[in-house]
N, CA, C and O atoms as a Tinker XYZ file with bonds, in Angstrom:
   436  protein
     1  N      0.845000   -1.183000    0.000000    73     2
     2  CA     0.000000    0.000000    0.000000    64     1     3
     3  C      0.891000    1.248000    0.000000    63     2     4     5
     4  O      2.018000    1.323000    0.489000    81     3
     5  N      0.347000    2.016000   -0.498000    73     3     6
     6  CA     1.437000    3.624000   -1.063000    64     5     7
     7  C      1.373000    4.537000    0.082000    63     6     8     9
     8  O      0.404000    4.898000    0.750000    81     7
     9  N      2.395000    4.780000    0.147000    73     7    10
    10  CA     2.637000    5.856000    1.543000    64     9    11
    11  C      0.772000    7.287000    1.559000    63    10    12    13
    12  O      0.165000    7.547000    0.520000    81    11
    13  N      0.526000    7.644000    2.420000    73    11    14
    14  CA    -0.437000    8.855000    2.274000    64    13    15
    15  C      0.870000    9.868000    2.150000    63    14    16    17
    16  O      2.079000    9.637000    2.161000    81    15
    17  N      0.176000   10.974000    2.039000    73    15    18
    18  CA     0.447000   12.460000    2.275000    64    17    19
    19  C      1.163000   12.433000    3.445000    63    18    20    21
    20  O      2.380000   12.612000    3.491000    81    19
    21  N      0.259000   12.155000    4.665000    73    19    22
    22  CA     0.519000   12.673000    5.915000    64    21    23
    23  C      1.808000   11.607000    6.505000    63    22    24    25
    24  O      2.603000   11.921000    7.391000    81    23
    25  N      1.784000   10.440000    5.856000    73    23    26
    26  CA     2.694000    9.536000    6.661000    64    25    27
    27  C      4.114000   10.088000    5.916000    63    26    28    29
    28  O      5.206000   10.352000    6.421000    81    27
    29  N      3.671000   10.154000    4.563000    73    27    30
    30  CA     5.362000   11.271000    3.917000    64    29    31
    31  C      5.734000   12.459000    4.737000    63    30    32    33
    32  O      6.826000   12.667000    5.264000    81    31
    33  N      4.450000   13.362000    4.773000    73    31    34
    34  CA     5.233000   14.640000    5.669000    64    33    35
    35  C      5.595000   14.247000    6.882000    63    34    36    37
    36  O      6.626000   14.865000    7.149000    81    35
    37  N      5.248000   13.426000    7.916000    73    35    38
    38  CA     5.683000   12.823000    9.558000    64    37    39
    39  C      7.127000   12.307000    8.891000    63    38    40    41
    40  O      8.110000   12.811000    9.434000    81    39
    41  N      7.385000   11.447000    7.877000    73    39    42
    42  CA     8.944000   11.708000    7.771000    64    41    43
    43  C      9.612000   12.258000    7.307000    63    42    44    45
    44  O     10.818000   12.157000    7.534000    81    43
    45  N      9.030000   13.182000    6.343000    73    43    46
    46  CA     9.935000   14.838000    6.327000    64    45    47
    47  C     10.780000   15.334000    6.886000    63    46    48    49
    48  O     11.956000   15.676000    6.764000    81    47
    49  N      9.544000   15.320000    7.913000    73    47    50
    50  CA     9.550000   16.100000    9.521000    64    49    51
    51  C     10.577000   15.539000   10.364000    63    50    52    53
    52  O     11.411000   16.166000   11.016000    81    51
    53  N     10.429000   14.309000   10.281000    73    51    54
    54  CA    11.179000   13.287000   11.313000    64    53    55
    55  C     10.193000   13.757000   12.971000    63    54    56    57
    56  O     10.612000   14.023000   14.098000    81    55
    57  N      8.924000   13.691000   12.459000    73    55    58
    58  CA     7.642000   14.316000   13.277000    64    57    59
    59  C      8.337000   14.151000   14.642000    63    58    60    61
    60  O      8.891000   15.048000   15.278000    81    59
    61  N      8.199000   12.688000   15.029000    73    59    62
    62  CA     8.366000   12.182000   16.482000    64    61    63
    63  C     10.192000   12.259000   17.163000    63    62    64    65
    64  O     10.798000   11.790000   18.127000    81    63
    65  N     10.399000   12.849000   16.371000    73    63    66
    66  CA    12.098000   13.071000   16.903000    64    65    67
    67  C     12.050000   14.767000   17.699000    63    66    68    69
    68  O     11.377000   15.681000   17.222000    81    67
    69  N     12.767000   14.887000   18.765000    73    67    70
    70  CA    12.890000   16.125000   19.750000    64    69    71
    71  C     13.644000   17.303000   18.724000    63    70    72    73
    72  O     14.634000   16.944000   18.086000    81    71
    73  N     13.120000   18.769000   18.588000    73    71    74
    74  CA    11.679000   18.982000   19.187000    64    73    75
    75  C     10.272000   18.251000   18.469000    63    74    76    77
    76  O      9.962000   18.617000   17.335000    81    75
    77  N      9.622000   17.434000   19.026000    73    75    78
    78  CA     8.732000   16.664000   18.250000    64    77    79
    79  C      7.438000   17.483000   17.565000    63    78    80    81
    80  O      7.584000   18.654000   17.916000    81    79
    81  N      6.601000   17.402000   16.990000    73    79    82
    82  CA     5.540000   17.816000   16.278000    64    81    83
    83  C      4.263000   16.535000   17.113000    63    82    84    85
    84  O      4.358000   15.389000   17.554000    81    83
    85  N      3.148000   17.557000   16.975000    73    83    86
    86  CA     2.074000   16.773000   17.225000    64    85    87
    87  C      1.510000   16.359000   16.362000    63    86    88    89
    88  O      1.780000   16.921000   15.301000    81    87
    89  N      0.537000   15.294000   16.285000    73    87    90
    90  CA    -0.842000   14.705000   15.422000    64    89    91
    91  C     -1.085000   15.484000   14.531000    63    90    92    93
    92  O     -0.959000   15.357000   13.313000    81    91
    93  N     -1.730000   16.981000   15.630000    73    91    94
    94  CA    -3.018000   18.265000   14.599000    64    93    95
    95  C     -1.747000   18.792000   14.268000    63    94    96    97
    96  O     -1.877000   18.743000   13.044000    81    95
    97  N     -0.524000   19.298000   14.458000    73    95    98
    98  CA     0.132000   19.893000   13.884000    64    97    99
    99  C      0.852000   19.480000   12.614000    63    98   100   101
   100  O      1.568000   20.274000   12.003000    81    99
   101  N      0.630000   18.085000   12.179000    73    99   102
   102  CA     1.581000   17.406000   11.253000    64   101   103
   103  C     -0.804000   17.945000   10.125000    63   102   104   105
   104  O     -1.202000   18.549000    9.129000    81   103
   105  N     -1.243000   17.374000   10.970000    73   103   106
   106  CA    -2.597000   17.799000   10.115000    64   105   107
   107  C     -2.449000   19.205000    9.473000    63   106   108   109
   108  O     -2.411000   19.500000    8.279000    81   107
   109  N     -2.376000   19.976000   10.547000    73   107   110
   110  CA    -2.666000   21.618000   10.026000    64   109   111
   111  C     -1.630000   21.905000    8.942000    63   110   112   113
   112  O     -2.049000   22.293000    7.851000    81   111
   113  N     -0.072000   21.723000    9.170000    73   111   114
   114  CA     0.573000   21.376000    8.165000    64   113   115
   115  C      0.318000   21.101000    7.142000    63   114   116   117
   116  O      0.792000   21.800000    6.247000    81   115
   117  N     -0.540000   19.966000    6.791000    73   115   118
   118  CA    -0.828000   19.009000    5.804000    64   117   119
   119  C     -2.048000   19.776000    5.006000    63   118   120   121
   120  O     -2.139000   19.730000    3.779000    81   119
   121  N     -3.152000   20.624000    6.009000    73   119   122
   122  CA    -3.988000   21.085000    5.291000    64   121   123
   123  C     -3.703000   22.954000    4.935000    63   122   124   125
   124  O     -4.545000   23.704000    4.442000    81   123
   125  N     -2.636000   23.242000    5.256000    73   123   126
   126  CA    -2.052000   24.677000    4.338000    64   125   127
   127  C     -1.274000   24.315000    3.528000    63   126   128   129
   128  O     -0.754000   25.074000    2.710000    81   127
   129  N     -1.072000   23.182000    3.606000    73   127   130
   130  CA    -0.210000   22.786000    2.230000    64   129   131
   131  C     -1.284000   22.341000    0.945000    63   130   132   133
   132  O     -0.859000   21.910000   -0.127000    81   131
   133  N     -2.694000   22.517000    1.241000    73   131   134
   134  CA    -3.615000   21.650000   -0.186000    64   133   135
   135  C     -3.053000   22.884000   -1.451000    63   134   136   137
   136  O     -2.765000   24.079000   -1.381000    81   135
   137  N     -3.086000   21.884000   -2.558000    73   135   138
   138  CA    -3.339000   22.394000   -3.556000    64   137   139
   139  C     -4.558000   22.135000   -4.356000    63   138   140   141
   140  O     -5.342000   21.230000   -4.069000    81   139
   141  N     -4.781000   23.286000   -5.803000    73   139   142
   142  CA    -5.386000   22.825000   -6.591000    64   141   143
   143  C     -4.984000   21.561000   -7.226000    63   142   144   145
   144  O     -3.824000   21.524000   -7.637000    81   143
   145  N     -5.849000   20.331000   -7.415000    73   143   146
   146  CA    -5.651000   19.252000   -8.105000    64   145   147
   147  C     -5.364000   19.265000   -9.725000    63   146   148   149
   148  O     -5.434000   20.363000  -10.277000    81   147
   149  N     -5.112000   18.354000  -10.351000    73   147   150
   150  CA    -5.235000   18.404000  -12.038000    64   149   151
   151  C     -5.826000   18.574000  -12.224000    63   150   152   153
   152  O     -5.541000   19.017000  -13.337000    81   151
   153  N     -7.492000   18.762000  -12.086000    73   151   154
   154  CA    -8.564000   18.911000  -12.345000    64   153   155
   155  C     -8.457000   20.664000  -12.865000    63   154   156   157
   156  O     -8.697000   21.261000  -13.915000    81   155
   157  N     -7.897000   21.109000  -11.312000    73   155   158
   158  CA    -8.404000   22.568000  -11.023000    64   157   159
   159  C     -9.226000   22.612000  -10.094000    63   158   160   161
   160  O     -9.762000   23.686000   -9.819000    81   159
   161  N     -9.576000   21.223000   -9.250000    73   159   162
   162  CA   -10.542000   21.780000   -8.145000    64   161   163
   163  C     -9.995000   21.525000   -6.928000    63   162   164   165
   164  O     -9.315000   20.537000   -6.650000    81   163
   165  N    -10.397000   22.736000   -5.941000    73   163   166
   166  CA    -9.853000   23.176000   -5.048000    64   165   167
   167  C    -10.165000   21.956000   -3.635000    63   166   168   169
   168  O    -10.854000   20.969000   -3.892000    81   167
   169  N     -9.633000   22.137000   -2.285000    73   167   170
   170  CA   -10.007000   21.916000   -1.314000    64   169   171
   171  C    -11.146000   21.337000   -0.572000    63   170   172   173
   172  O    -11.294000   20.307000    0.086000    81   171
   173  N    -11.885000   22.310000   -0.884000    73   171   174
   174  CA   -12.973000   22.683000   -0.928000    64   173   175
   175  C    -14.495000   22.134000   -1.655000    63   174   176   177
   176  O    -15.685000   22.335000   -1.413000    81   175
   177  N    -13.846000   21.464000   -2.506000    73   175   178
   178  CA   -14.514000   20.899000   -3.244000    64   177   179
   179  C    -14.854000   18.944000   -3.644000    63   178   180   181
   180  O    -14.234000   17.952000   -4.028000    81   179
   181  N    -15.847000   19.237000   -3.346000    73   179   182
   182  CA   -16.598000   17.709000   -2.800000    64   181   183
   183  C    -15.251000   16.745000   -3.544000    63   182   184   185
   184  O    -14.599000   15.902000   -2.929000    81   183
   185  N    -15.035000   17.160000   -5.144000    73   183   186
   186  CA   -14.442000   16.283000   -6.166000    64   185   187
   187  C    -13.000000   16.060000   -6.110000    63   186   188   189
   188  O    -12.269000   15.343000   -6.793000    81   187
   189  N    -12.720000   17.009000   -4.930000    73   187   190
   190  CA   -10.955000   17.454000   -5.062000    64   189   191
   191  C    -10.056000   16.098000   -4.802000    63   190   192   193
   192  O    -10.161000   15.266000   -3.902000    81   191
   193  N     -9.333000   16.153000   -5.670000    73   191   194
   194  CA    -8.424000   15.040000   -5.314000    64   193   195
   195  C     -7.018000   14.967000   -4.629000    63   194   196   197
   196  O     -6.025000   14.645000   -5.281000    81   195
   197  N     -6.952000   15.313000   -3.134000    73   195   198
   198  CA    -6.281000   15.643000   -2.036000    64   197   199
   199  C     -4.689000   15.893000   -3.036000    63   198   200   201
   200  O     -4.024000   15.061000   -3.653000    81   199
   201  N     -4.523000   17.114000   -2.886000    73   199   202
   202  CA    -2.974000   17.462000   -3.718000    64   201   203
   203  C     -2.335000   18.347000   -2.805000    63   202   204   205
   204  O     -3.095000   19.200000   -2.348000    81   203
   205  N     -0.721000   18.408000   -2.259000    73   203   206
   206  CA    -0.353000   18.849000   -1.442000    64   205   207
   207  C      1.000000   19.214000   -2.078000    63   206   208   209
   208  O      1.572000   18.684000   -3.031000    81   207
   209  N      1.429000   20.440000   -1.172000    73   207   210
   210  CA     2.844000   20.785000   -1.261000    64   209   211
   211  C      3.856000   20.594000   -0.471000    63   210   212   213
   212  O      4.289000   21.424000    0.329000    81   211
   213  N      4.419000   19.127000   -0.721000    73   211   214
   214  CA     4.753000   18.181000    0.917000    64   213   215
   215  C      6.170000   19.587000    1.093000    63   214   216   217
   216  O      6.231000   20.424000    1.994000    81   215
   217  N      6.764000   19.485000    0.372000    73   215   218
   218  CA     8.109000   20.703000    0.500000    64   217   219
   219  C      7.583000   21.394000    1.526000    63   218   220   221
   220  O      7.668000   21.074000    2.711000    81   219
   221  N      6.826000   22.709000    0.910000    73   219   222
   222  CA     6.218000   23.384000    2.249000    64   221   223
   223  C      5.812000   23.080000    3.219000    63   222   224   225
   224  O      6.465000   23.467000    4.188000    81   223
   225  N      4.880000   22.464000    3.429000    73   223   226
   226  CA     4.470000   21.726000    4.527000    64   225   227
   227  C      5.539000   21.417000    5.598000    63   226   228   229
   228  O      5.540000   21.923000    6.721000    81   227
   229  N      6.359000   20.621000    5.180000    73   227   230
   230  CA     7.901000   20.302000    5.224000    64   229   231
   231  C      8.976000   21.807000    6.252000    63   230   232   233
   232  O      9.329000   22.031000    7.410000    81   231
   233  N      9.061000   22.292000    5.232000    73   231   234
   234  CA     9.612000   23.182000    5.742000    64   233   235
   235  C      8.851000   23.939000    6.991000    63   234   236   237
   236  O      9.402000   23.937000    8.092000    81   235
   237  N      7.712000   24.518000    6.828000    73   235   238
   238  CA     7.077000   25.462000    8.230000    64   237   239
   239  C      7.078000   24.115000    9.074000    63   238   240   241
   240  O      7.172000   24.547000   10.223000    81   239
   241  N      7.033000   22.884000    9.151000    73   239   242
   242  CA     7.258000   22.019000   10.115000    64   241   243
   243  C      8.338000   22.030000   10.983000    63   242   244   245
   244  O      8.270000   21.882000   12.203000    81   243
   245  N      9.865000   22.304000    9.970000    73   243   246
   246  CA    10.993000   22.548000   10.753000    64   245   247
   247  C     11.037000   23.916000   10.945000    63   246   248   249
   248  O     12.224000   24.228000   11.033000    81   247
   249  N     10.425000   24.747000   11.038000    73   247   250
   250  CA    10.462000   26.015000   11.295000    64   249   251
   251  C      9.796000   25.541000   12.356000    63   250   252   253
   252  O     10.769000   25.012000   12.894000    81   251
   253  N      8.855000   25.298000   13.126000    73   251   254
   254  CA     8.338000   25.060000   13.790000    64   253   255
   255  C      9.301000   24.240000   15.181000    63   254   256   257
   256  O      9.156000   24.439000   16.387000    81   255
   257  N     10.112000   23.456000   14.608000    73   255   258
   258  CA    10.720000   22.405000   15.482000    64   257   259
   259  C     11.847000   24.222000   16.135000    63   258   260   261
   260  O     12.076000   24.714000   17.240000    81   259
   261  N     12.238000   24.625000   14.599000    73   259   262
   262  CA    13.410000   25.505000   15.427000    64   261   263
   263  C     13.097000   26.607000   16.417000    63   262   264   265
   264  O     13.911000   27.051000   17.226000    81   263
   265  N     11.635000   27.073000   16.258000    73   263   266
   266  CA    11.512000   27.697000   17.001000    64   265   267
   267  C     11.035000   27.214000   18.274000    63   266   268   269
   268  O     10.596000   27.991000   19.122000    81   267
   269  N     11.108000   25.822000   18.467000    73   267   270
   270  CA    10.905000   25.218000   20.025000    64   269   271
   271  C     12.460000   24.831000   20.560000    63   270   272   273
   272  O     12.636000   24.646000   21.764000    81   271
   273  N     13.654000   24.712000   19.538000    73   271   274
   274  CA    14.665000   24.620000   19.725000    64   273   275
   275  C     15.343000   25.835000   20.522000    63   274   276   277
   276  O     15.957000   25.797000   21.588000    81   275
   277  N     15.008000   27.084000   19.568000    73   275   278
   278  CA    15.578000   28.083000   19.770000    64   277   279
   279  C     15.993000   28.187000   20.855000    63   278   280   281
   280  O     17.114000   28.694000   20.881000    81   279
   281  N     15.518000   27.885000   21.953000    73   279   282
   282  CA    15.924000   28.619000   23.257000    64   281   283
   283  C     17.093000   27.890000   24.372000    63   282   284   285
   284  O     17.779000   28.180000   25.352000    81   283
   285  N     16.741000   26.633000   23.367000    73   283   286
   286  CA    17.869000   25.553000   24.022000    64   285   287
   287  C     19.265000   25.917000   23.701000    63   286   288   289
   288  O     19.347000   26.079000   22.483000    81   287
   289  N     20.393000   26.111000   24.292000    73   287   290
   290  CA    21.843000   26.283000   24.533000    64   289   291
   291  C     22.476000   25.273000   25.418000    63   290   292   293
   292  O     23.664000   25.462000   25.680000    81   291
   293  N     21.901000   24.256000   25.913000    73   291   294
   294  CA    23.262000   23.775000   26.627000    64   293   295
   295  C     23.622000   22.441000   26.454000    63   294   296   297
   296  O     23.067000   22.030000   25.435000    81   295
   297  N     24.304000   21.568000   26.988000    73   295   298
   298  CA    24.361000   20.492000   26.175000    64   297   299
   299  C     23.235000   19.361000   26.829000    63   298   300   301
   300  O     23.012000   19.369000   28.039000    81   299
   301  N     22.648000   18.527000   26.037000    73   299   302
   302  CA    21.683000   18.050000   25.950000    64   301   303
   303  C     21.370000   16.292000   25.721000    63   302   304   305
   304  O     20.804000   16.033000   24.658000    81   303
   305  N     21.726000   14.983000   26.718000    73   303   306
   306  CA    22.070000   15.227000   27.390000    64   305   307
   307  C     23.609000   15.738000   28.476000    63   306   308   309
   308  O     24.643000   15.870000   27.822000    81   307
   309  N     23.671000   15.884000   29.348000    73   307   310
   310  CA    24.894000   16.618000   29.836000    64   309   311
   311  C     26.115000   15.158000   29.704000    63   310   312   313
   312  O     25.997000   13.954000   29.933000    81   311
   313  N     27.292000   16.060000   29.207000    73   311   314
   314  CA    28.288000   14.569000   28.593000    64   313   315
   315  C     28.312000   14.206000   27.131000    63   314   316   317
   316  O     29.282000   13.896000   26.439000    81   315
   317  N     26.651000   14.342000   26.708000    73   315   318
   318  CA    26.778000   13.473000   25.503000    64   317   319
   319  C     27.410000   14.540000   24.211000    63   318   320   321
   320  O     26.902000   14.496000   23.091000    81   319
   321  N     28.269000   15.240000   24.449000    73   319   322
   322  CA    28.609000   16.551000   23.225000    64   321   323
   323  C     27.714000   16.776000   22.512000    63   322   324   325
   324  O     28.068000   17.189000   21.408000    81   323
   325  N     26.376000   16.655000   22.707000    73   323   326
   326  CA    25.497000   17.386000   21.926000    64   325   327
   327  C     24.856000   18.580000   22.385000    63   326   328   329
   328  O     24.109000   18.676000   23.359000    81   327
   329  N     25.350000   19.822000   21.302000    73   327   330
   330  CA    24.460000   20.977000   21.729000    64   329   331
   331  C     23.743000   21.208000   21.187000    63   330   332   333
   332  O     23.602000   21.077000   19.971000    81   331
   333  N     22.680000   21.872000   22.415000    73   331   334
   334  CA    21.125000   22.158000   21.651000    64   333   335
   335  C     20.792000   23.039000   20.496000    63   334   336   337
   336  O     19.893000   22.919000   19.663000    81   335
   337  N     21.790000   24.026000   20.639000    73   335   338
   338  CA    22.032000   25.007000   19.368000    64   337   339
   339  C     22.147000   24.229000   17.953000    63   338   340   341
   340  O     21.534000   24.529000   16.929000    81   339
   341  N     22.959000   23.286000   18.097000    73   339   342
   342  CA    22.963000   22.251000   17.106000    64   341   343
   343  C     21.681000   22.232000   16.079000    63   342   344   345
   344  O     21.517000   22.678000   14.944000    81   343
   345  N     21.003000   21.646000   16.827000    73   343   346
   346  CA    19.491000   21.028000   16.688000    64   345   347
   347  C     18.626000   22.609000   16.375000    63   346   348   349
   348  O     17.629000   22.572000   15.654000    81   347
   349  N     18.991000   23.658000   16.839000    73   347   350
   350  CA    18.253000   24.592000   16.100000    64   349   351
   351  C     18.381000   25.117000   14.820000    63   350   352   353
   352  O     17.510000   25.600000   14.096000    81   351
   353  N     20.098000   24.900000   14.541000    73   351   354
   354  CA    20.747000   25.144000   13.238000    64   353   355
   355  C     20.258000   24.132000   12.392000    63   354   356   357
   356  O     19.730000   24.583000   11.376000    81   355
   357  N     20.268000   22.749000   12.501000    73   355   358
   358  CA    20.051000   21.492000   11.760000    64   357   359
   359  C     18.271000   22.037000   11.428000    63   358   360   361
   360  O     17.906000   22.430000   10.320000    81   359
   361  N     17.379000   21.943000   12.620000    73   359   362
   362  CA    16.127000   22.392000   11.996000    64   361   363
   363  C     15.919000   23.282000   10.722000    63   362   364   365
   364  O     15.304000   23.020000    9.689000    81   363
   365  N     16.983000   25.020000   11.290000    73   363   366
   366  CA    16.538000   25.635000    9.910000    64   365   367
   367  C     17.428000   25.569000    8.824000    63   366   368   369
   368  O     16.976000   26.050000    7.785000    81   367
   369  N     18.603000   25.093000    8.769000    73   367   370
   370  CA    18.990000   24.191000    7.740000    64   369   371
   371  C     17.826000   23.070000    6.915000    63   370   372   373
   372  O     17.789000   23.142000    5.687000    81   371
   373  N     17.048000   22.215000    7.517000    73   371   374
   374  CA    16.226000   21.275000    6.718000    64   373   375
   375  C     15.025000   22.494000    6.217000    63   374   376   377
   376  O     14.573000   22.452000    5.073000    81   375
   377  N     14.582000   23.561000    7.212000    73   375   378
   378  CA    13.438000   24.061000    6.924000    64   377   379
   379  C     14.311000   24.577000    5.321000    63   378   380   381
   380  O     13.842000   24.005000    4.337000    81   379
   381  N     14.959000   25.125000    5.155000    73   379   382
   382  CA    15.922000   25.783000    3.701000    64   381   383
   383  C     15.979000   24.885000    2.597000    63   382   384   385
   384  O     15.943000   25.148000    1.395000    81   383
   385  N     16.078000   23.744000    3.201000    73   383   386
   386  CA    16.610000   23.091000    2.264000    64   385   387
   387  C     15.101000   22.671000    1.419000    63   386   388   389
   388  O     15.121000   22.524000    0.197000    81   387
   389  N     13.568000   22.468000    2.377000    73   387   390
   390  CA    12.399000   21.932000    1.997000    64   389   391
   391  C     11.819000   23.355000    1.214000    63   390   392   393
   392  O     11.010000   23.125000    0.315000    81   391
   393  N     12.160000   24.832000    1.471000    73   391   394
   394  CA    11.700000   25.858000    1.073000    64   393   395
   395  C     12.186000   25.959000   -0.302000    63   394   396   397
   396  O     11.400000   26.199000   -1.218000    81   395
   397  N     13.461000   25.787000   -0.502000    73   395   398
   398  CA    14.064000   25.506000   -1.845000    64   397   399
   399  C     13.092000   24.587000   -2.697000    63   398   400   401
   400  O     12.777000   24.946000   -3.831000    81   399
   401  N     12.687000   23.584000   -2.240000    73   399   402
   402  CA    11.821000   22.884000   -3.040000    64   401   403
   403  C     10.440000   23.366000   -3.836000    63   402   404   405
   404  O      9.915000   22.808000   -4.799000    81   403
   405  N     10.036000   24.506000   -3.182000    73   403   406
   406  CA     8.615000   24.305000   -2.880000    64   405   407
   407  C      7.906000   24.861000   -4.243000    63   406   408   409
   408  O      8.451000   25.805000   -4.815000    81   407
   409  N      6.792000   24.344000   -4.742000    73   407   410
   410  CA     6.228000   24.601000   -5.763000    64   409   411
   411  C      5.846000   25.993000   -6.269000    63   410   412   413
   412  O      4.937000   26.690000   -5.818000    81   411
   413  N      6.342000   26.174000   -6.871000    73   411   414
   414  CA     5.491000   27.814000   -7.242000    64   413   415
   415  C      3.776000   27.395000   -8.191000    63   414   416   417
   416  O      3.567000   26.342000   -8.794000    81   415
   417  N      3.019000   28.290000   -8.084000    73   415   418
   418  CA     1.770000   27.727000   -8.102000    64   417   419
   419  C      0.987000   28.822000   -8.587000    63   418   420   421
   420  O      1.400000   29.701000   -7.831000    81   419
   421  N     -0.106000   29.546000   -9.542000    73   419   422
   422  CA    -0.109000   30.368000   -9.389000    64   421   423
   423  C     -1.660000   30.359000  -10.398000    63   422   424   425
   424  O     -1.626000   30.066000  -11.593000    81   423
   425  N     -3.057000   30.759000   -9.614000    73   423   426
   426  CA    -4.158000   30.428000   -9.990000    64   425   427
   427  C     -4.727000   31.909000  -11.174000    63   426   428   429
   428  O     -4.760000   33.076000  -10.783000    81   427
   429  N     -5.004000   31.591000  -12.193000    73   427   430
   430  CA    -4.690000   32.940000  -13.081000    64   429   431
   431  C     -6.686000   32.171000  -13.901000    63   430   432   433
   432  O     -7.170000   31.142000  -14.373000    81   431
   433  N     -7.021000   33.408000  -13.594000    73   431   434
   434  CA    -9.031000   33.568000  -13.893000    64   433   435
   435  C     -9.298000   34.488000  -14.458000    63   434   436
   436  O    -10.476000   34.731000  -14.720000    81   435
């Protein structure tokens, strides 16, 4: 069976890894990321055939992680040479790297 949407963006994300993402937040994610389908129909629409912009999605996810990172500085746990700063750089590093991706899109009526 083919991956969904949402189980691709949770490993985008690397959802459940510290700072972790929740359930509705990997959702809300998932639903500012809809696009118009091939069709042309929207969201919104009974017929739509669920189309997403996993990149974006993607990225404000690790934007999200870094700004729960942000505040962390020290090492994490104590001994193990890992600093928390680390993990805020690595976040918006991936958020850059998923923004680079992201679809340009552009509905013209």
């Amino acid at each position: 069976m083919p991956e969904t949407p949402k189980e691709k963006l949770k490993k985008m994300t690397a959802w459940s890894s510290d700072p972790v993402l929740t359930e509705a937040e990997v959702d809300e994610l998932l639903g500012q990321s809809s696009l118009m389908d091939a069709a042309g129909l929207g969201p919104l629409d009974e017929q739509w055939t669920p189309t997403y912009d996993l990149n974006a999605a993607a990225a404000a996810g690790w934007m999200i992680k870094a700004g729960r990172a942000s505040e962390l500085t020290e090492v994490d746990p104590p001994g193990s040479g890992i600093m928390t700063s680390q993990v805020f750089q690595n976040c918006l590093t991936l958020a850059r790297v998923y923004r680079a991706k992201v679809r340009m899109s552009l509905s013209v009526r």
